[in-house]
ZAPA-377041 format. One line per field, with one value per residue (C-alpha): residue in one letter; chain; y, x, z. Coordinates in pm, whole numbers, padded with zeros to 5 digits. Layout:
// residues N
residu = (a,...) $
chaine = (A,...) $
c2 = (Y,...) $
c1 = (X,...) $
c3 = (Z,...) $
This chain:
// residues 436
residu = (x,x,x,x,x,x,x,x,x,x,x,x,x,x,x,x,x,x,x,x,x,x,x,x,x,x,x,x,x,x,x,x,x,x,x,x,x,x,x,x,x,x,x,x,x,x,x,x,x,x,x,x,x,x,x,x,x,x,x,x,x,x,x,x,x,x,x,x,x,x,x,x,x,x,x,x,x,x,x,x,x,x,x,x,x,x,x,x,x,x,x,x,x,x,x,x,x,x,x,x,x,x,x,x,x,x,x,x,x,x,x,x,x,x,x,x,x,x,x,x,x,x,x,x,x,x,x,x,x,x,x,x,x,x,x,x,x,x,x,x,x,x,x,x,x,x,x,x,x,x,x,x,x,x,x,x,x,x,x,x,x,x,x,x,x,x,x,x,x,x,x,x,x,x,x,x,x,x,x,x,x,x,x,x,x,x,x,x,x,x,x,x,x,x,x,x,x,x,x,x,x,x,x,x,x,x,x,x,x,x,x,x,x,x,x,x,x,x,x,x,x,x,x,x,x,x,x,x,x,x,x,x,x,x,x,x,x,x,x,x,x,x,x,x,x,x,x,x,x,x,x,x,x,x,x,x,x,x,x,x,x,x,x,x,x,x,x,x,x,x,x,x,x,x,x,x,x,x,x,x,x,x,x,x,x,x,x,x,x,x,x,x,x,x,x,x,x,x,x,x,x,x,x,x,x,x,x,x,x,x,x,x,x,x,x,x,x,x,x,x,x,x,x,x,x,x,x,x,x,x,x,x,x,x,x,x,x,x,x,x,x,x,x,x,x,x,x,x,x,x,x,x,x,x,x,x,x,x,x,x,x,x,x,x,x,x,x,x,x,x,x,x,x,x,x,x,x,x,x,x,x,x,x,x,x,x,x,x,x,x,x,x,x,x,x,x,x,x,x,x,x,x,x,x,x,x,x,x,x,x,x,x,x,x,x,x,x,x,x,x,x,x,x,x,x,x,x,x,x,x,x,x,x,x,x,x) $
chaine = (A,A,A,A,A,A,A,A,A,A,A,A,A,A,A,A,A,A,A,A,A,A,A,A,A,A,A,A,A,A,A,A,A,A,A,A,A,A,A,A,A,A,A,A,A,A,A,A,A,A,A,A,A,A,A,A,A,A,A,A,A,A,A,A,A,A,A,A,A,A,A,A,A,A,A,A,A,A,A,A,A,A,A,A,A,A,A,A,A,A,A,A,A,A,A,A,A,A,A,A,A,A,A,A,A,A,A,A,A,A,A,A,A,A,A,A,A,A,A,A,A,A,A,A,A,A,A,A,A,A,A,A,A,A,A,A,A,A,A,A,A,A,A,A,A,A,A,A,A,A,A,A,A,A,A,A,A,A,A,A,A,A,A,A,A,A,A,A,A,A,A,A,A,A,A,A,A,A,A,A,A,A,A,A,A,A,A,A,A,A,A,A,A,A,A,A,A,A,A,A,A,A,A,A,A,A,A,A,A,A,A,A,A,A,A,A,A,A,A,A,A,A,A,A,A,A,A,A,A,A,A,A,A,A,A,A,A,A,A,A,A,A,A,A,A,A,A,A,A,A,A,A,A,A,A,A,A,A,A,A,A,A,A,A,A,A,A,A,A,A,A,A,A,A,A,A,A,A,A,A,A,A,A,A,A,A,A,A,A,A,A,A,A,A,A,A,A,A,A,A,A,A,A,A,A,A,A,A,A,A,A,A,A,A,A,A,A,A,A,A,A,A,A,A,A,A,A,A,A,A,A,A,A,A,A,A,A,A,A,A,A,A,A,A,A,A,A,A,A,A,A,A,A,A,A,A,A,A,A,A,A,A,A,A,A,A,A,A,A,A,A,A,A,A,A,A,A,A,A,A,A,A,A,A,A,A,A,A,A,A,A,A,A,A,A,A,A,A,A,A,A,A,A,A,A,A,A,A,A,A,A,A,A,A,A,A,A,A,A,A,A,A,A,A,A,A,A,A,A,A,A,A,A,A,A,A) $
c2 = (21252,21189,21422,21470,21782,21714,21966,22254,22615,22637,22946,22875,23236,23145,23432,23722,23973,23798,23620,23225,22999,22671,22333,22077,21859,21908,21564,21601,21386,21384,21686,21871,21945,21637,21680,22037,21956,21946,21630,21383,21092,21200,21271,20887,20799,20984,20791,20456,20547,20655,20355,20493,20880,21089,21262,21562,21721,22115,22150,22537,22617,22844,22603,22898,22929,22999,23355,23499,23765,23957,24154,24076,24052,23789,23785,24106,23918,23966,24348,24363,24648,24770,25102,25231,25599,25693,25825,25596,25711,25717,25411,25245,25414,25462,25139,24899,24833,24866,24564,24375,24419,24243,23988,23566,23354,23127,23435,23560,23152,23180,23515,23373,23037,23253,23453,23133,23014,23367,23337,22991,23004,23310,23078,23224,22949,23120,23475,23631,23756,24006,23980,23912,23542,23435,23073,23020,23135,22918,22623,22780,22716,22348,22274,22485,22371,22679,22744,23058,23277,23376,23629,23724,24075,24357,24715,24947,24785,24475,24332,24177,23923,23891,23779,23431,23410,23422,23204,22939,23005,22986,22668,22503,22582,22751,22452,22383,22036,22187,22231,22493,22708,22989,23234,23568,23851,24113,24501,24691,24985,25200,25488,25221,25008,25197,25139,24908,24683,24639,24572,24292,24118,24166,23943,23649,23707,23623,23357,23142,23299,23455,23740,24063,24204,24534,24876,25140,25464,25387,25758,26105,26101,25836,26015,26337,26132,25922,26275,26416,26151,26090,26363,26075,25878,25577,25401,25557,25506,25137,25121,25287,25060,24800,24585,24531,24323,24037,23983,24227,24269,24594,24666,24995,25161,25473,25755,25652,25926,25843,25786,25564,25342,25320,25175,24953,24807,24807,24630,24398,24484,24348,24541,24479,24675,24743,24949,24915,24948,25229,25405,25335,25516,25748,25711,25777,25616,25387,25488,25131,25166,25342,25106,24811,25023,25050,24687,24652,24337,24412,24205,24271,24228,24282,24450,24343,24273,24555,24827,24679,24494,24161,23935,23929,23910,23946,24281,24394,24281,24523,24772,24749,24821,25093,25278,25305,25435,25673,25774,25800,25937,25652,25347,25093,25209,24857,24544,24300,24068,24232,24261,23909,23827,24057,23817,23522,23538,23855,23755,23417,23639,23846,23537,23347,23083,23213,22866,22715,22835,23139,22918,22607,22422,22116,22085,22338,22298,22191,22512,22531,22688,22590,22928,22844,23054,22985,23286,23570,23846,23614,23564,23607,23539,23792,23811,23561,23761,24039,23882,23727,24080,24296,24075,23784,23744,23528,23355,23225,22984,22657,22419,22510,22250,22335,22101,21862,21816,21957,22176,22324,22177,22262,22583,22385,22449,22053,22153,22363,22444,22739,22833,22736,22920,23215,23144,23167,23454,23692,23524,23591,23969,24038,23917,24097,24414,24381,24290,24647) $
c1 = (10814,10963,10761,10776,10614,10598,10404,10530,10616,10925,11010,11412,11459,11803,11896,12061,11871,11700,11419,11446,11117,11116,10881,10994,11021,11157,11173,11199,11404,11456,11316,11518,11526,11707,11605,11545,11533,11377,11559,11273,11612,11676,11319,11269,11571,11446,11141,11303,11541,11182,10961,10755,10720,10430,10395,10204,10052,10139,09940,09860,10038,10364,10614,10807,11012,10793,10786,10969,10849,11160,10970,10640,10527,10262,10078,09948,09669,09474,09532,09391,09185,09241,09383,09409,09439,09671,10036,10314,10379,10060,09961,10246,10199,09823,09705,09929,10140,09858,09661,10021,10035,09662,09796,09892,10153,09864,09671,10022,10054,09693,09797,10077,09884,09619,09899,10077,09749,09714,10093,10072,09743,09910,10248,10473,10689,10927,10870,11089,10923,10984,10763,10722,10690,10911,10960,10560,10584,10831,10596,10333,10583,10632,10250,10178,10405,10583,10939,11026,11259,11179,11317,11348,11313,11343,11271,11464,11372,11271,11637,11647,11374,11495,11805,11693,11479,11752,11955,11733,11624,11992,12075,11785,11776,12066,12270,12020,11905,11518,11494,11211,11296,11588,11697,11775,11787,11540,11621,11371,11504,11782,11540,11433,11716,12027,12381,12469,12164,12266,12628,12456,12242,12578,12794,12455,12480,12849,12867,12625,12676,12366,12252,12039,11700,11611,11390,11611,11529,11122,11033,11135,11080,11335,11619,11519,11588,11876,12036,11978,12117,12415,12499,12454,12195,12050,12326,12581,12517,12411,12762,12944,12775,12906,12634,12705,12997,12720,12443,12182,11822,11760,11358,11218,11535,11274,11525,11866,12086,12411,12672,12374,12379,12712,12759,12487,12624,12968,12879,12639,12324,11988,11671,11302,11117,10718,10599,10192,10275,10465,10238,09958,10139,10230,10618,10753,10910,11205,11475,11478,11617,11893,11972,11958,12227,12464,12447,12207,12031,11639,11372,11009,10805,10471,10492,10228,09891,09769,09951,09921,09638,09700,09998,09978,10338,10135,09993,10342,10525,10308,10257,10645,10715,10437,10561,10906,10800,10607,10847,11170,10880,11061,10885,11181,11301,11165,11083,10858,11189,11349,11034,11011,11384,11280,11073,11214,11627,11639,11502,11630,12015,11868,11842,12155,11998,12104,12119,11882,11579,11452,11524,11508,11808,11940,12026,11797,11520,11235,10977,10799,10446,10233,10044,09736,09764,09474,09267,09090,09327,09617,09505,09633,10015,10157,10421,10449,10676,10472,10159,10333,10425,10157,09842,09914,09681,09738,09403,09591,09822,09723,09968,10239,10549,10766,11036,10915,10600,10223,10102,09836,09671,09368,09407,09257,09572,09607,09734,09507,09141,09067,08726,08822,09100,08896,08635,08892,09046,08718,08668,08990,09009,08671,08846,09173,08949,08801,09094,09170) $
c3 = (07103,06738,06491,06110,05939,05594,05306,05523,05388,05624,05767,05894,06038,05913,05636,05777,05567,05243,05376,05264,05256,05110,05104,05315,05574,05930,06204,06547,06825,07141,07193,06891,06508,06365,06031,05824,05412,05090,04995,04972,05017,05337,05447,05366,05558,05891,05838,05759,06111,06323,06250,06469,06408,06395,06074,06072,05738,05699,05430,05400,05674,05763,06001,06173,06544,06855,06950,07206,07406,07584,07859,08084,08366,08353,08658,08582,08389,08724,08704,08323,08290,08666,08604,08263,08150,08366,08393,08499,08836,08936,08778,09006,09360,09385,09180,09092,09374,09630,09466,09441,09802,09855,09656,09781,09625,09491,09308,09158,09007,08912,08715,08577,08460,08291,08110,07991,07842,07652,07526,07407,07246,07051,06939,07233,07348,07519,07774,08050,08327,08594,08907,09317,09397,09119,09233,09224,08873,08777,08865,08662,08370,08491,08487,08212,07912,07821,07877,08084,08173,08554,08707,09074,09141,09408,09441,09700,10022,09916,09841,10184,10101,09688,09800,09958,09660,09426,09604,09646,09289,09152,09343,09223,08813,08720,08670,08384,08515,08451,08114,08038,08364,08338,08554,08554,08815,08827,09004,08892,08769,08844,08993,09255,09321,09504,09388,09660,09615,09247,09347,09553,09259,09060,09316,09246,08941,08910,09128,08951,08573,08545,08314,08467,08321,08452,08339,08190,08054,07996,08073,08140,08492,08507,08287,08552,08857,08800,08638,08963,09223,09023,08723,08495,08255,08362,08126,08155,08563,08548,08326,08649,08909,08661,08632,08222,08306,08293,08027,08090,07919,07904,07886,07714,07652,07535,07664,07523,07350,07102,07362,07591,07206,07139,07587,07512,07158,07288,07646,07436,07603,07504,07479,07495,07311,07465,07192,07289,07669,07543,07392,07635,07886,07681,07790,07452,07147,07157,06895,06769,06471,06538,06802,06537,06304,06573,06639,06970,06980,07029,07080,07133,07406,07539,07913,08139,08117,08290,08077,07727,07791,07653,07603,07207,07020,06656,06765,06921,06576,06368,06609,06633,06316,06184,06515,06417,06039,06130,06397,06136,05870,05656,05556,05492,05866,06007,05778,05816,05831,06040,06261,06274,06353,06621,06752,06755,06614,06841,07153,07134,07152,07509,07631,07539,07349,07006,06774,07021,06997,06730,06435,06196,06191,06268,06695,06779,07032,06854,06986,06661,06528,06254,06145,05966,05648,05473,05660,05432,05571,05501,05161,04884,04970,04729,05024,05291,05512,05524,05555,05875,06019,05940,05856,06140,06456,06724,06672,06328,06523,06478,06625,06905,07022,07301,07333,07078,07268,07202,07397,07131,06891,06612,06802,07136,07464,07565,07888,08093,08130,07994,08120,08443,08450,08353,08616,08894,08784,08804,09174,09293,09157,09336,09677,09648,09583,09905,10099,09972) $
């Protein structure tokens, strides 16, 4: 679809540091940003060279990157509000993984469908995921719209039936041919995956040039363990096993010292940061800052539905940065800039799309929101970046393109039923409860 956004406020995501906004235009082809300018000659031009383009008015809107979200696990929709209050451990081996293990393939696509629709509605256009079934939800992203990252995963035991999975998975999209499906591999977490098995994903990994997502460091409990097995911290052991010779996305990252920084900046890890699952589980704070200054690239991400409890990048920006103020007791320690490169410039990096996707410029995939900013807590625009950061809700996004084409519009998702979707979900939960 050929597209022209004219009367925009364009947010590029472009500067390094200075924020840069400017009125514009921006034309889409073949499924990417052909045009980005002010130059009302060359806006003419794309319009004289796309007889047939359609031009959509931005008027009081913000044109900005989709959002990224670096770290989910979006079946878990069906698990939202299952087992909250409760510590980490427990939540895993008395609730959550018991109801995983009621669970079919078609409930964990039905999950990941009704996550999707949550993201998108919000102005996500592109998540990584971490879950069981990971080839079902990877057709949830075909049906759905949205582009994905999916990720087979393992824990301990389980390797022997991940392997196939990732296999067949690599075969079939890592030679790109699929073009909102990536892949990436998945052990869950050092405390749960044994050396050998993450030896394993790293000869996969290898052989078809993938990069690695994985838990490291989220709590205490972890840092105890791995200390324990192997005199070591959970970096400084996954560095040993040598699983940072590929790209890896590091999630949480809450327990890292300064030697664990200056592996991870040196081996170019990626993190996600989860501040509200975080803090709902009360697993700590994530020195992201300090991470930032010694040049780790972080991202933000949500966590699952079930320890957050919702899928919402706008809450995760703020809460992202207000955490990390009050945490360094200085309020400069996170911008509302920086907070948003987090989002999209960031996470667009973990992923090795940088140039791609995360930003306005010319070549880039055209993954684009228009954020409706003429809203009473968006008003007045004394400072449009911060308003962004600290004011924005995901109810605000008007318009979301993936790939050049729309997927929602007037705030309305074009591609799935909503209230059906919804319907199904509260049938299914109240089966898989009594399979239990």
């Amino acid at each position: 679809m050929e597209l022209l956004f004219t009367n925009c406020t364009i947010l590029p995501m472009t500067a390094e540091k200075e924020p840069r906004t400017f009125t514009g235009a921006v034309g889409v082809a073949d499924r990417r940003l052909a045009l980005v300018s002010d130059d009302p000659r060359r806006i003419e031009a794309f319009r004289r060279e796309h007889p047939g383009v359609r031009e959509i008015d931005g008027t009081g809107k913000v044109l900005m990157p989709g959002l990224i979200n670096t770290h989910c696990h979006v079946a878990m929709t069906l698990q939202r509000g299952y087992a909250d209050d409760i510590a980490l451990m427990k939540w895993l081996h008395e609730y959550i993984w018991p109801f995983e293990a009621q669970q079919t393939p078609d409930e964990i696509v039905l999950g990941a469908e009704m996550g999707i629709v949550e993201m998108l509605l919000g102005g996500v256009t592109t998540f990584v995921d971490m879950y069981w079934h990971s080839d079902r939800v990877a057709d949830a992203v075909t049906e759905t719209g949205i582009r994905g990252v999916v990720c087979p995963t393992f824990v301990g035991a389980s390797y022997d039936a991940f392997e196939p999975e990732a296999l067949r998975m690599a075969e079939k999209y890592a030679s790109g041919g699929h073009d909102r499906v990536q892949i990436m591999l998945a052990p869950h977490a050092p405390y749960t995956c044994p050396p050998e098995t993450l030896k394993k994903t790293l000869k996969i990994a290898e052989q078809y040039g993938l990069g690695i997502q994985i838990h490291i460091s989220e709590t205490l409990d972890e840092q105890q363990t791995i200390r324990e097995q192997y005199g070591k911290t959970p970096v400084e052991h996954l560095r040993d096993v040598g699983l940072f010779e590929r790209p890896v996305l590091a999630a949480h990252c809450v327990y890292v010292n300064d030697s664990d920084i200056e592996i991870m900046a040196r081996y170019g890890v990626s993190v996600a940061h989860n501040p509200q699952s975080n803090m709902k589980l009360a697993s700590g704070i994530a020195p992201v800052v300090q991470m930032l200054a010694a040049g780790v690239n972080v991202g933000i991400g949500t966590d699952g539905p079930s320890s957050n409890n919702d899928l919402d990048m706008w809450e995760e920006m703020r809460t992202a940065s207000l955490l990390q103020k009050v945490a360094t007791a200085d309020p400069c320690s996170l911008s509302a800039y920086r907070t948003l490169q987090m989002a999209t410039v960031h996470g667009a990096k973990a992923i090795g799309r940088e140039g791609e996707l995360g930003v306005i410029v010319p070549g880039a995939l055209a993954d684009l929101l228009l954020v409706d900013m003429e809203r009473p807590h968006l008003s007045p625009r004394n400072d449009l970046i911060a308003n962004l950061a600290y004011c924005g809700k995901a109810s605000d996004v008007d318009t979301v393109f993936v790939g050049g084409e729309i997927v929602v519009e007037g705030g309305r998702l074009l591609t799935s039923d909503v209230r059906a979707l919804c319907r199904e979900a509260g049938e299914r939960v109240a089966e898989i409860k009594q399979r239990g």
